[in-house]
MARFIMAR-198914 format. One record per residue (C-alpha): y, z, x. Coordinates in steps of 0.1 Angstrom, whole numbers, plus 5000, padded with zeros to 4 digits. Layout:
BEGIN
YZX/...
//
This chain:
BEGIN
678395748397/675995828426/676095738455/672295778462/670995408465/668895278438/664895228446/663594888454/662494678423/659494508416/660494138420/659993888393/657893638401/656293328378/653993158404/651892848397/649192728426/650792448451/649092178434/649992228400/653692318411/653591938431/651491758399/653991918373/657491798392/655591438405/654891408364/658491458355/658091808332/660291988364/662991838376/664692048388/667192168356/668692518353/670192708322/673892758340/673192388351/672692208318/674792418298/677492338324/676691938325/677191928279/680492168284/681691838305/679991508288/680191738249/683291888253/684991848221/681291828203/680592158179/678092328195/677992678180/678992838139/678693148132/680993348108/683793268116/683693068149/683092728153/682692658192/682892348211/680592298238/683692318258/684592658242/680992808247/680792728284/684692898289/683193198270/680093188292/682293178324/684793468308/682093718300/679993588332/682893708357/683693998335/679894158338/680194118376/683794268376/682194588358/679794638387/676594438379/674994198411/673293888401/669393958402/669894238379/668094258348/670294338311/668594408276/670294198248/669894298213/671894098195/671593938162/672693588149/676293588159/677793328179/677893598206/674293658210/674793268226/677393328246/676093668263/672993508267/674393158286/677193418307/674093618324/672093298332/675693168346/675993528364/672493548374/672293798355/668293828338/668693828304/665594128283/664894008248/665294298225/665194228181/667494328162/664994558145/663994718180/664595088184/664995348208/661295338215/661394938219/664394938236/663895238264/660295048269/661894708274/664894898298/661995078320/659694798323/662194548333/664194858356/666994738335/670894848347/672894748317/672394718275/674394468255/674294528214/676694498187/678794768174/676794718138/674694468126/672594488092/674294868089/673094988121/675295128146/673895008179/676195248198/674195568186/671295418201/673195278238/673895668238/670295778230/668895488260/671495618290/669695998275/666395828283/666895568305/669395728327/669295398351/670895198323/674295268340/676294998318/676994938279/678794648263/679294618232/680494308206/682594448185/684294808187/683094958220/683795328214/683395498247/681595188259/683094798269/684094578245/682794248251/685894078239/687494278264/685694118298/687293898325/686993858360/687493648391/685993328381/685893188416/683393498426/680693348404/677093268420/676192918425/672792758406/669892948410/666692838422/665092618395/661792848397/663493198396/662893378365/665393328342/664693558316/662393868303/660993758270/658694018244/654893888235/654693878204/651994188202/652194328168/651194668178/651794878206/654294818230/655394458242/654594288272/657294118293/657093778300/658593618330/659893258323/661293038349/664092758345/661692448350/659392568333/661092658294/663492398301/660392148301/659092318271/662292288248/663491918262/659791788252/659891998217/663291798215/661291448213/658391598192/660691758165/663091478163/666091658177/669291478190/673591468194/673491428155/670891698147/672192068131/669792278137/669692658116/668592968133/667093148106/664693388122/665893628148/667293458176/666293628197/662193508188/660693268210/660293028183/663992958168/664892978208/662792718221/660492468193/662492348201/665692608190/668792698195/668292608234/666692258223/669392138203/672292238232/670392058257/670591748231/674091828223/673291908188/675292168166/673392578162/674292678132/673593148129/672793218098/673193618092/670093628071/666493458065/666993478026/667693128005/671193347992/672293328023/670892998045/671392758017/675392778013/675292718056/672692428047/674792278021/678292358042/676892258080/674491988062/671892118087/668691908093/666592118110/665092458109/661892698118/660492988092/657593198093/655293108062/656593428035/659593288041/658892908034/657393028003/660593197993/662192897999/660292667985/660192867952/664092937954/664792527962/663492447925/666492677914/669692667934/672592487932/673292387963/672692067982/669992108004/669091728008/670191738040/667091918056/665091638069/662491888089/661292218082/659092368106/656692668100/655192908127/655093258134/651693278121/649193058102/650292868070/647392758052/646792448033/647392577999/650992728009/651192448034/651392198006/653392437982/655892408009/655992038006/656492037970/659092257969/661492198000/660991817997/661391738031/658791678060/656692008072/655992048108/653692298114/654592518146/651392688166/652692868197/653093188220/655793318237/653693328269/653592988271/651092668249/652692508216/650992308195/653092088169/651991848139/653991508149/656491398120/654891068117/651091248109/649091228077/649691448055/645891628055/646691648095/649791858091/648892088060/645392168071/645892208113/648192358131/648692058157/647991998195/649792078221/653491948234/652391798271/649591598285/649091818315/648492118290/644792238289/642792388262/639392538265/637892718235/634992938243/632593148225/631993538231/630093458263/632993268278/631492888275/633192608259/632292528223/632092208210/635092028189/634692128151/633192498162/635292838159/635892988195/638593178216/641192978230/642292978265/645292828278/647192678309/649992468317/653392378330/654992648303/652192878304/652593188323/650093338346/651093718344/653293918324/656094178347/654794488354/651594538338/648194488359/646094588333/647694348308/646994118335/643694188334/642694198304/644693848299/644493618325/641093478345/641093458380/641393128377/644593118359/643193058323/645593288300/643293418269/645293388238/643393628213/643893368189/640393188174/640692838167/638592508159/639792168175/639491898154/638391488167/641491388181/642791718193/644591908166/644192238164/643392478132/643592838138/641093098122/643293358128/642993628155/639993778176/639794078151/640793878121/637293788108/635294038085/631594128098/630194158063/626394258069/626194008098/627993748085/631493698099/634693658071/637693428082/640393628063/642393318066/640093108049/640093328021/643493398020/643592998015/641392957984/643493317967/646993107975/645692797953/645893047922/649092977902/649493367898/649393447939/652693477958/651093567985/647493747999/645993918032/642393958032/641394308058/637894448061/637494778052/634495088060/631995038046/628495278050/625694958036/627294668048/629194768080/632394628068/633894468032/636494268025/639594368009/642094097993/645994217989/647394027969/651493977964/650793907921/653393597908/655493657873/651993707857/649793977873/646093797867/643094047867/640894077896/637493947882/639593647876/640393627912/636893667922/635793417896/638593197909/637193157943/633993197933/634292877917/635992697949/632292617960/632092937988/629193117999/629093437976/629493668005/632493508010/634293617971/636493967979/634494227975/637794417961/641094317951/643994557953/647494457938/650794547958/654794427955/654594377998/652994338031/654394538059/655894258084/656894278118/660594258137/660493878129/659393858096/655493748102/652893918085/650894058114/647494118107/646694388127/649094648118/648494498080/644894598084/645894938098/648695028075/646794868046/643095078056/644895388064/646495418026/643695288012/640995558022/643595788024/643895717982/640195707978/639596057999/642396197978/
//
């Protein structure tokens, strides 16, 4: 190893103005609370309580934080000084949460990487962050993580360290790591960052987002009382664990702070999450809408005992009335509806709400001191009922991603307003229903296209699984719309999906101006359908089929 010293880092900083900072502790959302704090507080009032399942294990709380404490001393035996900054790409294994709570009780800055992330992701997170060290699994989902730790120290020569679950090869086991546990840091400062997480940009590279101890502490205890989490609450990680939402709406990190059980399961599909439903009798757990819709459609047919499930949340991306309701029907438990962003605002439907308020909005937001402006193109607020962009701030919201003054630019006011790129409509008493993104709606001759409204009226046809409505070129009108369309067991013919929302009372502009069939929609790393790179891919074969 050189001996040359390493250059100076840029800091990471999450910095609210005085006021806010005195406002948001004087209100009770900071108090004070740290991850290595907490986690160490269950460990001692929990300590027989199961806390983690996964596989095989079955950890107590008291068994987590002893893992925590093992690995915690081990990193810092292998070289690593609190303050430095370690990409985890993990999947659901019980290991992911114990990696994760042993940097936070190292102070040791945990980087969010997906499972699905490759070398390109991974050396973008590493560089960004001026990350020292790379945790992954020997395999997960077939992959051999270790070929690509050896392709990031190629690339990212500064990632000196690699630690692996499983087989290490040439690298450190995991299992393997102990250390003087007296040499471990004290708490750290309640405003420090804690972690790295990715925005959830579904093209191009991802930002980083700085969160602090107060202030994602605040967000999953209060998601806790929204979502009805507590002791006796099993809560599923479906989604990649690693996703803002199954971490924190409240997540995996909601339920330990109540003391509740985190159940991994290795895989989104019904084959594999209901056996761990029926087994763990878990009450609690977040999808992304394709996925409720597999699930719902699947529930009608298994045989295993889901009854259980008392609440399933949806987020990710917008469910729409029609699946909203098919979700309902087929899980037959409550739906929550999920609206939220990694940098910071949720928005849930209340368990206790109507049901028009949670299958047709996607809800309002988790604290009282969390502001909402929605704005037109011009930047002045619209009225309730009209369609602008919204803006956000808060005591969870960040104001400025790490490392990236033109992100910061283009995403923050000066005044500390973070622009979401999402376009929503807030209803009378403050819920919110979201039109999609800024570049979701269809300029059809002048006359602008929710795809999301669209997509709704398409999902009420018996014979749709699923649709994504994209504009495409178009020389007369400027742009036309273009429905995909995921066809159920019988494939209906596309006049009959024009006639079909024809006949739902819309404006004729609104009817698809083409419908094309196909067996799938490209998804992202956590199994959303993102729109963007769905238009692009979606465009890009399109023409390329039609110049052909």
């Amino acid at each position: 190893m050189s001996d040359t010293p390493a250059p100076q880092r840029l800091p990471l900083r999450q910095v609210w103005p005085d006021d806010r900072v005195a406002h948001y502790r004087a209100a009770g959302h900071w108090r004070g609370e740290t991850f290595p704090g907490f986690l160490r507080d269950r460990a001692q009032r929990f300590s027989g309580d199961l806390a983690v399942v996964g596989g095989a294990v079955r950890w107590t709380y008291a068994q987590l934080w002893d893992e925590a404490e093992r690995i915690a001393a081990g990193l810092l035996a292998q070289g690593l000084a609190p303050g430095d900054r370690v990409v985890v790409q993990l999947g659901n294994i019980p290991e992911f949460v114990a990696v994760v709570c042993a940097l936070f009780r190292a102070q040791l800055v945990p980087v969010y990487a997906l499972p699905a992330h490759r070398l390109t992701e991974v050396a973008h997170f590493a560089r960004k962050a001026e990350a020292v060290a790379y945790v992954c699994a020997e395999k997960y989902e077939a992959f051999d993580y270790r070929t690509l730790a050896r392709e990031l120290q190629r690339e990212v020569p500064a990632v000196r360290h690699v630690f692996v679950v499983g087989d290490g090869g040439e690298f450190v086991p995991v299992a393997g790591l102990d250390g003087d546990r007296a040499a471990l840091p004290g708490d750290p400062d309640p405003q420090s960052v804690a972690f790295l997480q990715i925005s959830g940009g579904s093209t191009g590279l991802s930002k980083l987002i700085p969160r602090t101890h107060d202030d994602y502490i605040y967000s999953f205890r209060a998601s806790n009382d929204l979502c009805g989490i507590d002791r006796d609450s099993v809560y599923m990680v479906a989604l990649p664990a690693a996703h803002n939402f199954p971490m924190s709406s409240p997540g995996f990190f909601g339920a330990l702070y109540a003391g509740a059980c985190v159940v991994l399961s290795p895989g989104p599909g019904p084959d594999v999450a209901f056996p761990l439903i029926a087994r763990e009798r878990v009450t609690c757990v977040g999808l992304v809408p394709p996925l409720a819709l597999l699930w719902a459609d699947a529930a009608a047919k298994t045989a295993h005992d889901l009854s259980s499930l008392r609440v399933v949340q949806v987020g990710g991306a917008k469910l729409v009335p029609e699946a909203a309701r098919r979700v309902i029907a087929g899980l037959g438990c409550t739906l929550q509806q999920v609206f939220g962003m990694a940098e910071g605002l949720v928005n849930y439907t209340r368990l206790g709400d109507p049901e028009e308020v949670v299958v047709r909005t996607q809800g309002r937001p988790i604290s009282p001191d969390d502001e909402v402006l929605i704005v037109d193109d011009q930047g002045a607020p619209v009225p309730d009922g009209t369609t602008g962009h919204l803006l956000a701030r808060g005591p969870y919201t960040i104001r400025a991603y790490h490392n990236d003054p033109a992100a910061n630019a283009r995403s923050f006011t000066d005044d500390g307003w973070y622009r979401t790129g999402d376009m929503v409509q807030r209803t009378a008493d403050g819920n919110l229903v979201v039109q999609g993104r800024a570049t979701d709606h269809i300029n059809r001759a002048g006359e602008k296209i929710s795809a999301e409204e669209i997509e709704d009226h398409l999902l009420a046809h018996p014979q749709v699984f699923d649709a994504a409505v994209v504009s495409i070129p178009d020389d007369f009108l400027g742009e036309r719309s273009c429905a995909f369309v995921i066809p159920g067991e019988a494939r209906p013919r596309p006049a009959e999906l024009k006639a079909w929302v024809r006949g739902r009372g819309l404006a004729a502009f609104k009817v698809p101006d083409q419908i094309v069939f196909v067996d799938a929609f490209g998804t992202t790393a956590v199994g959303k359908v993102s729109r963007r790179e769905l238009r692009a891919q979606l465009r890009a074969r399109f023409l390329a089929e039609q110049g052909a």
